[in-house]
LOLUMRO-563651 format. One record per atom (N, C-alpha, C): x, y, z. Coordinates in steps of 0.02 Angstrom, whole numbers, plus 50000, padded with zeros to 5 digits. Layout:
// LOLUMRO-563651
XYZ
...
//
This chain:
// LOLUMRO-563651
513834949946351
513884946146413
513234946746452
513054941446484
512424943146510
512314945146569
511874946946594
511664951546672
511814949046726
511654939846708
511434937246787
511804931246749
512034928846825
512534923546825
512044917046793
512494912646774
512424906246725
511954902846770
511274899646792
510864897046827
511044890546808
511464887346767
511754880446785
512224880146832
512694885246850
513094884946898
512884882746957
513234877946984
513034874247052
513224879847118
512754880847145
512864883747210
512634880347275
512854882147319
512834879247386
512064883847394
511564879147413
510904882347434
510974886047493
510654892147522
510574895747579
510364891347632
510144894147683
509924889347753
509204894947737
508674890147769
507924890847764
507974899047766
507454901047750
507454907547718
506954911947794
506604906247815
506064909747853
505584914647818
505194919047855
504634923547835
504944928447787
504554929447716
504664934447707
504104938847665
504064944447642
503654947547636
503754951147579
503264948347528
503194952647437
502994958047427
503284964447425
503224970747396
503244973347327
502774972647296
502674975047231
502934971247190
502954964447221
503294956547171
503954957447207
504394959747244
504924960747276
504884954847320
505204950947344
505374946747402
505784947047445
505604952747529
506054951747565
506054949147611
506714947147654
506534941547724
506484947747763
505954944247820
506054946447870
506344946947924
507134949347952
507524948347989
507894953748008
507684952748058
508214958548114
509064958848108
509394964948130
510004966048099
510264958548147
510234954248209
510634951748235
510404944948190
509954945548167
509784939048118
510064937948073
510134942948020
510564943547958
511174943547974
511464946048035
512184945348018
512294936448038
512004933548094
511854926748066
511884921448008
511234923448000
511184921147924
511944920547873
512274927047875
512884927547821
513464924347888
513444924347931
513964922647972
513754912147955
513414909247943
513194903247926
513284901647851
513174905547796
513294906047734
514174904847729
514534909347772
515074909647764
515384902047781
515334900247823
515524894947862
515164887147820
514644887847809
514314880147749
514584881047677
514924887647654
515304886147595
514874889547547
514924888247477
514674891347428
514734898947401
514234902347357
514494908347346
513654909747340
513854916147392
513134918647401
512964925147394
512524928447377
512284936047370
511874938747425
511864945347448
511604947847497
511124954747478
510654957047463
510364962847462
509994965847496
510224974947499
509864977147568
509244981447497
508734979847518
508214983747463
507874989847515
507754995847471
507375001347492
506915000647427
506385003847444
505995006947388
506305007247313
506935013647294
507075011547233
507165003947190
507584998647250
507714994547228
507034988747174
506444992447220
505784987647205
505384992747166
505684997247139
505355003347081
505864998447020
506484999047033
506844995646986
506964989146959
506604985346983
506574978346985
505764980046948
505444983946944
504814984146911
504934986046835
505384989046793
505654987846750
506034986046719
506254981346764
507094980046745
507064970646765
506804965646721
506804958246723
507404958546751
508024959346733
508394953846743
508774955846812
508464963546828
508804965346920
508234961446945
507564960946929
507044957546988
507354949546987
507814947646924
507804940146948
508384942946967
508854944746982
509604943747007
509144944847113
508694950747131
508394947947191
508054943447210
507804939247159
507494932947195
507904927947190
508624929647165
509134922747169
509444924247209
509424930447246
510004932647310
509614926247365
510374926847425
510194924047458
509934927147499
510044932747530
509534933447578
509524945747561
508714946047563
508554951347558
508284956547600
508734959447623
508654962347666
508054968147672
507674972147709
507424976047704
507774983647748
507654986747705
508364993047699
507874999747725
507455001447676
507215007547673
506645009847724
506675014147733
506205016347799
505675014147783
505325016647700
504755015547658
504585008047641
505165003847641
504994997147636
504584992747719
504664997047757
504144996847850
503594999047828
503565003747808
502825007647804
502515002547753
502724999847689
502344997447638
502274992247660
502634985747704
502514979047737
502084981247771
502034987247824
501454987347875
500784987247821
500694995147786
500144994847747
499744988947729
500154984547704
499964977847657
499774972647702
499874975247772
499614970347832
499984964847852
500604965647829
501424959847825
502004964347861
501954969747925
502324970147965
503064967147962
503614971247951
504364969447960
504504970248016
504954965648053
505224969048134
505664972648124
506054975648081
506364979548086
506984980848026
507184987648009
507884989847952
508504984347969
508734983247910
509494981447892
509624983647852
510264989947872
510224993447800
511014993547780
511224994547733
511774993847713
512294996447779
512305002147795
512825004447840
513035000347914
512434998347925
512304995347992
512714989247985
512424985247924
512734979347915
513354977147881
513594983647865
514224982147853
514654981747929
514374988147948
514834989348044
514684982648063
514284980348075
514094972648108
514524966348079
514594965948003
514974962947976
515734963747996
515864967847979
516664973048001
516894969548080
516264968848126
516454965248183
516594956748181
516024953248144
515874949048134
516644947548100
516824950148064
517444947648020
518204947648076
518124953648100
518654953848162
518634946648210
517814947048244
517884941748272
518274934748261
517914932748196
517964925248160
518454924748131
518784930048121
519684930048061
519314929847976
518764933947960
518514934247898
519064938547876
518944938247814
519424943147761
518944948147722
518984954947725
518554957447709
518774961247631
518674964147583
518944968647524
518314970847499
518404976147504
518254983947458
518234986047415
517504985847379
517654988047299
517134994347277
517394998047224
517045003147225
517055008847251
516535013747231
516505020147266
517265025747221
517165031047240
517905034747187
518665033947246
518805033147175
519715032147226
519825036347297
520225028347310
520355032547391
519625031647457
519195033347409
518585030647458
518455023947508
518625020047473
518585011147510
519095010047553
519705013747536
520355015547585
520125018247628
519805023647646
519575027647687
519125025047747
518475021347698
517975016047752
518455009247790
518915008747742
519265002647783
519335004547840
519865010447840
520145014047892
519635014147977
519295018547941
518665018647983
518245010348016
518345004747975
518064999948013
518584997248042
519064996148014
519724995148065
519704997648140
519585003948162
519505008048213
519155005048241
518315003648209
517785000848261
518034995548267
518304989448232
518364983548244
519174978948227
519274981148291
520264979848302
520234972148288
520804971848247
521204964048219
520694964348147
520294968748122
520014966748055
520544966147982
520464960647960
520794959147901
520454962847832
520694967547807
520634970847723
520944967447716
520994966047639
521474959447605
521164963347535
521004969147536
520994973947456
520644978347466
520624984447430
520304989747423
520184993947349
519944995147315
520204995547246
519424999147217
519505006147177
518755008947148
518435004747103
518985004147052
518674999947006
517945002846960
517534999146920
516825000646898
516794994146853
515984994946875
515674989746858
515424987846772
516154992446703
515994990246663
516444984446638
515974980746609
516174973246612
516804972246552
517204977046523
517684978346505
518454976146557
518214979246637
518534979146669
518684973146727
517984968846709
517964961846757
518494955346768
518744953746699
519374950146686
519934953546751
520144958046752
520504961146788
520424962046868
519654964546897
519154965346946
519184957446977
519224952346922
519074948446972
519784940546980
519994943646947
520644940246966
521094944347021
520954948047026
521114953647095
520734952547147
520414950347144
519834949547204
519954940947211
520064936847164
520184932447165
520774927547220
521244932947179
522044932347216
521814934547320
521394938347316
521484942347408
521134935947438
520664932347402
520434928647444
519574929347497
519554934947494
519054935847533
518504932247564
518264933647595
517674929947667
517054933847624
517164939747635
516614944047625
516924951547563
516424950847527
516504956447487
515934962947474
516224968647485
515674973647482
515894978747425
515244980147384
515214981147324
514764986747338
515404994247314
514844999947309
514825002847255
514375000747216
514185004147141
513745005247123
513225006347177
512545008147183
512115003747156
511305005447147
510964999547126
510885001147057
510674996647009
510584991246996
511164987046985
511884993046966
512444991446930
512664985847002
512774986347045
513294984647103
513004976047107
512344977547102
512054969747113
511904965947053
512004969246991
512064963246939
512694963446934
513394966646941
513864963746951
514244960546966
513924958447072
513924952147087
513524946647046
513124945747035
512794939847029
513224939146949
513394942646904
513664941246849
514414938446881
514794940046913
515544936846920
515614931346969
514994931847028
515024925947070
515374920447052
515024917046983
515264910146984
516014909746955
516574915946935
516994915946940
517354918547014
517084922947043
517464922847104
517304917747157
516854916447175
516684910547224
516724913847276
516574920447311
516644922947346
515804918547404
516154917647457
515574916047508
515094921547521
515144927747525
514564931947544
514984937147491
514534942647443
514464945747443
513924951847428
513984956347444
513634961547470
513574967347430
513154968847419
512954978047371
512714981747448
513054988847419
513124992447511
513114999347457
512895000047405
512805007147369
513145010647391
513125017347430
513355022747466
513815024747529
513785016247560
514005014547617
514675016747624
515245017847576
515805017547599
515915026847612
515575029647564
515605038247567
515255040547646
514795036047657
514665037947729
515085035447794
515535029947796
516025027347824
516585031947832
516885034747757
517455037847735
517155046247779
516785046947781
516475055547838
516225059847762
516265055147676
516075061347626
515435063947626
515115059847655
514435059347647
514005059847724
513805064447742
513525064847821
513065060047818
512675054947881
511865051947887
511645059247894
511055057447888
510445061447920
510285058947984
510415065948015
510035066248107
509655060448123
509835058348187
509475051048222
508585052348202
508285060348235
507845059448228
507535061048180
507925062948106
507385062148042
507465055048014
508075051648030
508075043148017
507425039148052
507315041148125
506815038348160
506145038548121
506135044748095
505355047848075
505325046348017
505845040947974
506115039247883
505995047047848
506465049447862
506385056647827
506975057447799
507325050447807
508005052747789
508245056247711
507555053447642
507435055447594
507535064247570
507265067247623
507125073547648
507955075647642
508135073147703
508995075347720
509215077247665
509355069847629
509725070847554
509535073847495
508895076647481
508585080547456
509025088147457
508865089547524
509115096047537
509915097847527
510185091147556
510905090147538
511275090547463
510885085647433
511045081447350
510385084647304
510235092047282
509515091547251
509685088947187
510185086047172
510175083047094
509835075947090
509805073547161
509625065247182
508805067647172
508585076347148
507655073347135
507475067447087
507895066147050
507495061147005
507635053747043
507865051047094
508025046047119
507405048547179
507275054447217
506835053847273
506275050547236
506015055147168
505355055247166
504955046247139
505595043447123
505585036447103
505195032147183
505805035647237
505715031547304
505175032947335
504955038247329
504425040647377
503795042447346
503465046847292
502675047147279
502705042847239
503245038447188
503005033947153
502865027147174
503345026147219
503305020147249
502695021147309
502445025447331
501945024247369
501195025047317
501175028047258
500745026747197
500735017447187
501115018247174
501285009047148
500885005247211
501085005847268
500955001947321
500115002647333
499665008147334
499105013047341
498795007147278
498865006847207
498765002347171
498624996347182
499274993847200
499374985147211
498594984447276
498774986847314
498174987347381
497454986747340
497324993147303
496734993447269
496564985847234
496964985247194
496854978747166
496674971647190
497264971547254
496974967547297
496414964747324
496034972247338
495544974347376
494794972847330
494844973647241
494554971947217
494504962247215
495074959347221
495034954247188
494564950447245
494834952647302
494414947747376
493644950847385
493434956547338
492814958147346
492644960547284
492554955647248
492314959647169
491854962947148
491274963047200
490574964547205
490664973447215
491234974747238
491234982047256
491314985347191
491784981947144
491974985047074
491444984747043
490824982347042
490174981747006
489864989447052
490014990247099
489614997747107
490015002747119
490615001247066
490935008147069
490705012146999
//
């Protein structure tokens, strides 16, 4: 079965994309959390079936070996910028982001957004009991919200026949998919054109931090993007996932720059 959904399938096109900004061949928009929830609050409402990704650093380490996740993000509809490190590398590159949308945020925002409008929201992923748990918890922040499913599930495609006639039957507005990256987001884009779901969403981790399994990191090591740090000290089995996000991806980036830097002045590489 293949990775990424059938590109004959007719979809309802996004609304203008506005600015966005290429990280290491990565393409993300530039948009503030009240923008994006926009954006999907308009997606929802013009119809079609659309994809949403919040990218950090790993996501654009992994899209560097992995064809068919870099095309499942340039067919999303709209790409969020997630990671503290994905600010620092737009600034570096002289393409400034105004600011994070990161999975957690935008789900809470959504969670309202859905209360507001009478969206239908369902839950997939994460280990049993978990998506029950975040429901719970957005329910609280956002009174009259519709769940219409909750279910762990996994993203092997053994289990999709089943996954998505279940998801099928609830109906949903919005769907959030936590099965981390790469798995969570070629999963959407592989079942889309059977579910027809109007927005959905890869939110990796989001529901264990909702559910209380998983603490954030302190306001002010989030402020200072140290949040890497946090979970380090927390999760040291996640070293082989830091060292991807952080000295490699700022290697990679240190590169791309260099190169750059040669191509608009070639005269310098003759006296190196």
């Amino acid at each position: 079965m293949a990775d990424v959904a059938d590109p004959s399938h007719r979809e309802v096109q996004p609304p203008h994309r506005g600015r966005r900004v290429v990280i290491l061949g990565v393409a993300i928009d530039d948009v503030t959390e009240d923008e994006a929830v926009a954006r999907i609050d308009t997606m929802i409402q013009t119809g079609g079936a659309h994809q949403v990704c919040t990218v950090n650093p790993e996501f654009v380490m992994e899209a560097g070996r992995n064809p068919t996740f870099a095309a499942t993000l340039a067919r999303a509809a709209l790409c969020t910028p997630d990671g503290f490190g994905i600010l620092l590398a737009a600034r570096y590159l002289g393409q400034p982001l105004r600011g994070r949308v990161t999975g957690v945020d935008l789900t809470r925002r959504l969670a309202l957004l859905a209360a507001t409008r009478g969206y239908r929201l369902f839950l997939l992923g994460a280990a049993p009991g978990v998506a029950e748990a975040a429901a719970a918890a957005l329910q609280r922040e956002a009174a009259g919200l519709q769940v219409v499913g909750c279910f762990a599930g996994s993203p092997d495609p053994a289990e999709e026949p089943v996954l998505v006639q279940m998801i099928s039957a609830a109906r949903p507005d919005i769907l959030l998919v936590a099965y981390g990256h790469p798995r969570q987001d070629l999963w959407i884009a592989r079942t889309q054109p059977q579910l027809a779901v109007p927005v959905a969403l890869g939110v990796g981790g989001t529901f264990d931090y909702l559910a209380g399994r998983v603490p954030l990191a302190p306001r002010p090591l989030r402020r200072l993007g140290l949040e890497w740090l946090y979970r380090l000290l927390r999760q040291p089995q996640r070293w082989r996932r830091i060292i991807d996000a952080v000295p490699r991806f700022t290697w990679r980036l240190l590169r791309q720059r260099e190169k750059a830097m040669l191509q608009e002045h070639p005269d310098v590489a003759d006296h190196r």
